[in-house]
DOZANU-82985 format. One line per 3 residues: number of its first residue (from 0); for each residue x, y, z negated of C-alpha. Coordinates in nm, 3 decimals, padded with zeros to 5 digits, always signed. Layout:
! residues N
NUM = X Y Z | ...
***
This chain:
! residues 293
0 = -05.354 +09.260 -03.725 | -05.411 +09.062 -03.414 | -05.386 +08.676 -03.355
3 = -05.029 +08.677 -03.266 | -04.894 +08.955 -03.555 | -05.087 +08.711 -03.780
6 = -04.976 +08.350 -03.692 | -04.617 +08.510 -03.715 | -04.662 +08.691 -04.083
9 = -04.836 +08.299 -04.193 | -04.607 +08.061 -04.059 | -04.239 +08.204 -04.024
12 = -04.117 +08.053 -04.352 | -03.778 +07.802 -04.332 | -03.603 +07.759 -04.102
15 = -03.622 +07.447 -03.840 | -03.400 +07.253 -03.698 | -03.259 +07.349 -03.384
18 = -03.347 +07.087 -03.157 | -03.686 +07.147 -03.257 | -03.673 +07.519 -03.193
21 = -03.516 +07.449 -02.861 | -03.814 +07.234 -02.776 | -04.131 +07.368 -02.861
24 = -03.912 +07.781 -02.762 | -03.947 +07.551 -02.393 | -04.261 +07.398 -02.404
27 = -04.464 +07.746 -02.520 | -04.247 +07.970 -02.247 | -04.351 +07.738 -01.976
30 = -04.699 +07.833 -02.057 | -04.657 +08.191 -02.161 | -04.496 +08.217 -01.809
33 = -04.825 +08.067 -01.611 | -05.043 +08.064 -01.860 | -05.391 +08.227 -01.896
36 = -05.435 +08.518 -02.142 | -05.722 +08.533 -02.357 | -05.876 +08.845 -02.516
39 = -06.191 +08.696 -02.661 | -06.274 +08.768 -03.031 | -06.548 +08.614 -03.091
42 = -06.617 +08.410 -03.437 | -06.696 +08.020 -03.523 | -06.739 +08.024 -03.851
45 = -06.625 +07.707 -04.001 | -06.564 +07.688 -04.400 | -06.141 +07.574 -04.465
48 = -05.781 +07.699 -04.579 | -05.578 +07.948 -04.421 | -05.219 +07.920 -04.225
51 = -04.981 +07.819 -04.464 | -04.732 +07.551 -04.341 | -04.369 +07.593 -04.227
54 = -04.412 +07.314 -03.949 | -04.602 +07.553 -03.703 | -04.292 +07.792 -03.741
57 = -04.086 +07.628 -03.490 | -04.384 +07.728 -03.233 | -04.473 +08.045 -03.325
60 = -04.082 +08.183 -03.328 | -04.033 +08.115 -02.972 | -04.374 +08.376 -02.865
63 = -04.254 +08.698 -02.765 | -04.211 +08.952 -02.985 | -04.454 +09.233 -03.004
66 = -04.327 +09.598 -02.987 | -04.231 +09.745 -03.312 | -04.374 +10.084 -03.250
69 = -04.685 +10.008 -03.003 | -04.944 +09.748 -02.978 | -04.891 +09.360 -02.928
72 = -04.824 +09.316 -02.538 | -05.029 +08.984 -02.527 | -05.273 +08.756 -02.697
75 = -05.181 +08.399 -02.807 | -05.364 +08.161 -02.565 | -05.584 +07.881 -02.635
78 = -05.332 +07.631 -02.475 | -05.054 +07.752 -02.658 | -05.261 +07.737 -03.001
81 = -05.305 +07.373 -02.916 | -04.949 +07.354 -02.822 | -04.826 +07.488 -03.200
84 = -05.113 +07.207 -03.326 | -04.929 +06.955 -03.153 | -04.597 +07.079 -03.312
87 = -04.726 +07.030 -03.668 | -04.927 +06.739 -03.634 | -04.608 +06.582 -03.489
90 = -04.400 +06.669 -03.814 | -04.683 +06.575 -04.045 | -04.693 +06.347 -04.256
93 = -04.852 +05.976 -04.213 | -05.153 +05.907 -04.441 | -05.221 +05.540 -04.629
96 = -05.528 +05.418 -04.809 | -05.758 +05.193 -04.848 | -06.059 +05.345 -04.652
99 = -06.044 +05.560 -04.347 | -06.332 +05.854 -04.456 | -06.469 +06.090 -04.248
102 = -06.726 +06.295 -04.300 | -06.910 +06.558 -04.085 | -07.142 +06.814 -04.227
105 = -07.315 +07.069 -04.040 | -07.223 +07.427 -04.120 | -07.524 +07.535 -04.319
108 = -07.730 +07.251 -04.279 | -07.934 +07.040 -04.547 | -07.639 +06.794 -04.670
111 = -07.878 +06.491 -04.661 | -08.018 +06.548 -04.385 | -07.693 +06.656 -04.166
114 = -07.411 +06.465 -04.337 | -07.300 +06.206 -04.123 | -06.982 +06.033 -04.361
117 = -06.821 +05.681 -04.378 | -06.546 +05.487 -04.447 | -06.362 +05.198 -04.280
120 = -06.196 +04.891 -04.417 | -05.904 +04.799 -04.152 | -06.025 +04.473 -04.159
123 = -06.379 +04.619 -04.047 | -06.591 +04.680 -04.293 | -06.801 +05.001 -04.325
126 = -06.962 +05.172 -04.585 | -07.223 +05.483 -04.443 | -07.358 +05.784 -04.663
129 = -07.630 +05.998 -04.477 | -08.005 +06.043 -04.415 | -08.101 +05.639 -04.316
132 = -07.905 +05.568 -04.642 | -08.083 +05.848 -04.862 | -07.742 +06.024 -04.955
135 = -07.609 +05.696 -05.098 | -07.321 +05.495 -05.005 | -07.439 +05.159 -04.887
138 = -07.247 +04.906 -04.703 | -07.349 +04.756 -04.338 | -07.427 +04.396 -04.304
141 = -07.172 +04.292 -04.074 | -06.848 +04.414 -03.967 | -06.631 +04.499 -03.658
144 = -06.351 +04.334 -03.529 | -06.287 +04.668 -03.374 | -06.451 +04.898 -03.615
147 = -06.267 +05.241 -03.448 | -06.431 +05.416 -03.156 | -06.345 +05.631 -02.851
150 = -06.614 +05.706 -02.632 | -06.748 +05.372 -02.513 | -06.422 +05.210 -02.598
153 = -06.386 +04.981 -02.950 | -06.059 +04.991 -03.054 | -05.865 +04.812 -03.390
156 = -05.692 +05.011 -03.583 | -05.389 +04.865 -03.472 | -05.481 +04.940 -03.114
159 = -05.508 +05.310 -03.243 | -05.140 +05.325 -03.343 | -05.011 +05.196 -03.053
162 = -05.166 +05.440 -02.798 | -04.922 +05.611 -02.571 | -04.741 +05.926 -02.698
165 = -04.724 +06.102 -02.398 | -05.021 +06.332 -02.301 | -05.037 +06.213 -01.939
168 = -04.959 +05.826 -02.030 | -05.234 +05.846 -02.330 | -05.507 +06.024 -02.081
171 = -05.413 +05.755 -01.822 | -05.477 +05.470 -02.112 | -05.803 +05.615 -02.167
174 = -05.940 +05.643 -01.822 | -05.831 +05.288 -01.755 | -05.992 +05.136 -02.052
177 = -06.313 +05.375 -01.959 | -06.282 +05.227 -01.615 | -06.283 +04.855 -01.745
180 = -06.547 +04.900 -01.989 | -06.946 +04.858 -01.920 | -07.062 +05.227 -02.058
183 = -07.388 +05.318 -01.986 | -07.587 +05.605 -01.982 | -08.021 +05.674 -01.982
186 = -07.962 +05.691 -01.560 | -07.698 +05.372 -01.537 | -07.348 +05.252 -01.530
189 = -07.103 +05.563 -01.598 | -06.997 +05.772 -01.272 | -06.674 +05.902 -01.201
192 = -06.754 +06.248 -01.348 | -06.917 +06.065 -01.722 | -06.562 +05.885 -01.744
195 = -06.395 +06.225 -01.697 | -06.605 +06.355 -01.969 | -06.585 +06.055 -02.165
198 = -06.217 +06.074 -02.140 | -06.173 +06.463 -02.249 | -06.415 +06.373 -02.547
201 = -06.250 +06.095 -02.641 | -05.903 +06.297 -02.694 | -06.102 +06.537 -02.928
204 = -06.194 +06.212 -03.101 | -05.809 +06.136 -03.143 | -05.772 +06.469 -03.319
207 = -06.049 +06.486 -03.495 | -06.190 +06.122 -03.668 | -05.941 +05.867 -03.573
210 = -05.661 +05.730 -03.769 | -05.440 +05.803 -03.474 | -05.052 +05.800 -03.573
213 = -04.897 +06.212 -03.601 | -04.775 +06.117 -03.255 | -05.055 +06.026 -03.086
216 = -05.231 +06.315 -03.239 | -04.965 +06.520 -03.126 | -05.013 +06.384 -02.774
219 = -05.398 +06.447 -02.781 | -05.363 +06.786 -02.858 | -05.109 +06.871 -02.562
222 = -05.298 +06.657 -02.322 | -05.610 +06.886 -02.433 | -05.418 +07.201 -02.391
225 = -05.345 +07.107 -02.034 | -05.706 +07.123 -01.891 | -05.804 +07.474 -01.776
228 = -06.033 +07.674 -01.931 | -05.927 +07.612 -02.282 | -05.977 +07.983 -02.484
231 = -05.854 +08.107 -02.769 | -06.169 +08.288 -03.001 | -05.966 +08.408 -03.269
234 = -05.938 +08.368 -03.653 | -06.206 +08.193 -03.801 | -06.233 +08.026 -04.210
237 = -06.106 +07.710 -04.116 | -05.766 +07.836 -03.852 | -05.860 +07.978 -03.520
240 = -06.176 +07.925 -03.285 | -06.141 +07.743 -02.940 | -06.397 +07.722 -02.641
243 = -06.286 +07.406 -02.436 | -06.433 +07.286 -02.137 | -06.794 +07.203 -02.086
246 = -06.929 +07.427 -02.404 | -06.746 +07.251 -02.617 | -06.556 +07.426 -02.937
249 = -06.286 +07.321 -03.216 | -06.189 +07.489 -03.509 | -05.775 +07.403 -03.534
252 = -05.545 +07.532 -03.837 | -05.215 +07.557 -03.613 | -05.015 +07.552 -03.959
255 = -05.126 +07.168 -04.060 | -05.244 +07.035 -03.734 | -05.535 +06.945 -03.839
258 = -05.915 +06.996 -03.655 | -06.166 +07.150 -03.915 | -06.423 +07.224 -03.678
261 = -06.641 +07.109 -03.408 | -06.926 +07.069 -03.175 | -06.877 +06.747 -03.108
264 = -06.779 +06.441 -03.222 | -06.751 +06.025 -03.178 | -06.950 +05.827 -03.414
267 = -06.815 +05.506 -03.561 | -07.018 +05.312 -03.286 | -06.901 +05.542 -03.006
270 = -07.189 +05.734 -02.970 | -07.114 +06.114 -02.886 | -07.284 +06.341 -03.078
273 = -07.325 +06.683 -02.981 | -07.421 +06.940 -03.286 | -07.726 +07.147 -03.230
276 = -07.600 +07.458 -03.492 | -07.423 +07.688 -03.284 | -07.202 +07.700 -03.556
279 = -07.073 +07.362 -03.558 | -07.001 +07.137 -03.825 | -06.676 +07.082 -04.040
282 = -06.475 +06.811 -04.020 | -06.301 +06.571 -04.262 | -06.082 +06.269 -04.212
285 = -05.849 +06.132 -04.406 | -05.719 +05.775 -04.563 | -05.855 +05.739 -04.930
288 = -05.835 +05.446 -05.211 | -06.201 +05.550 -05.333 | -06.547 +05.421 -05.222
291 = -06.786 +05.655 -05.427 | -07.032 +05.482 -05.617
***
């Protein structure tokens, strides 16, 4: 069973409305039209749950059907993955707690020596779990005013929610704030080219380890699915595989919209971190009421 056979026999379960079929049957049939097609198969293993959610089922019914006697005519793209993400991260529910956790733990790695986890008080204050702590939760010193991070760019948490919803507004958002902001790197003052990256990096960060609002995580993920060279690597433990631009990868269960996966990532200061393991490391982020002890 290919990628497409199996995304259909996982997530066609109730029925949608019909505005919403109308919608995302336009959206993916715009990109099937001029879209590149992917044959790649090859794995990322990331550990995580399989495709089980009706909200990806609006997405999935408007691909083409394969033949009933032959082969499947086409593999599912990477963009149009992204582009079923962004349909069930749009219809998903909103999170509340006390602490904004997130934890990142290389695949097959030494968990106190890899684990990089924390969580975030809105009103700033952080509590880190990882090798300078010796695998136990202490709290920092001092507090942020802005204790959420895109690349280079400190944001509150009410600055999160209120990013644009629209995939070219939100990029624009980002590249302007990038633009006003003094980021440096080893050789100087970012170029043109470090904000681009900074940028693309930044919406994985939005997907990925921000409290970002469904629709802003929504917006990331079709604003992603618009730069070329996005590929789909199949199924993977976890949802399915994608090579983005510059190396990069993301593990993505279509079904939930969520990102279990990755190669990179945005630390709480705005650092990027890129993950050595060619396997990546698995993501978590979520809003929680517990602080472990």
């Amino acid at each position: 069973m290919n990628d497409l056979q199996t995304l259909r026999a996982a997530l066609a379960t109730d029925e949608p409305s019909q505005d919403v079929v109308d919608r995302s049957r336009h959206r993916l049939q715009n990109r099937i039209r001029g879209g590149r097609v992917s044959r790649r198969r090859t794995g990322w293993l990331i550990a995580g749950a399989g495709l089980t959610a009706a909200a990806a089922a609006v997405a999935i019914a408007a691909l083409p059907a394969a033949p009933v006697d032959g082969p499947p005519s086409r593999t599912v793209s990477g963009q149009e993955v992204l582009l079923v993400a962004a349909t069930a991260a749009e219809r998903s529910p909103e999170g509340s707690g006390t602490y904004w956790h997130v934890k990142v733990a290389e695949v097959g790695g030494a968990a106190a020596s890899t684990d990089h986890e924390y969580w975030i008080k809105p009103d700033g204050r952080l509590w880190m779990r990882g090798a300078k702590t010796g695998g136990k939760v202490m709290p920092l010193k001092a507090g942020s005013a802005a204790p959420f991070s895109l690349v280079a760019v400190d944001l509150t948490l009410e600055q999160v929610r209120a990013l644009p919803t629209a995939p070219d507004a939100l990029k624009a958002w980002i590249a302007e704030a990038l633009e006003r902001s003094d980021a440096r790197t080893s050789a100087g003052k970012f170029t043109s080219s470090d904000r681009e990256q900074a940028g693309f990096q930044s919406l994985i960060s939005l997907v990925s380890t921000l409290p970002a609002t469904p629709e802003v995580r929504a917006a990331a993920f079709r604003a992603i699915a618009g730069y070329p060279g996005v590929e789909n690597l199949g199924t993977v433990p976890g949802g399915l595989g994608l090579s983005l631009p510059n190396g990069e990868r993301l593990v993505v269960d279509p079904a939930t919209g969520r990102v279990n996966g990755t190669s990179v990532f945005v630390t709480m200061d705005g650092a990027v971190t890129k993950v050595a393991n060619p396997a990546g490391a698995k993501i978590d982020a979520e809003w929680t009421d517990t602080l472990p002890a």
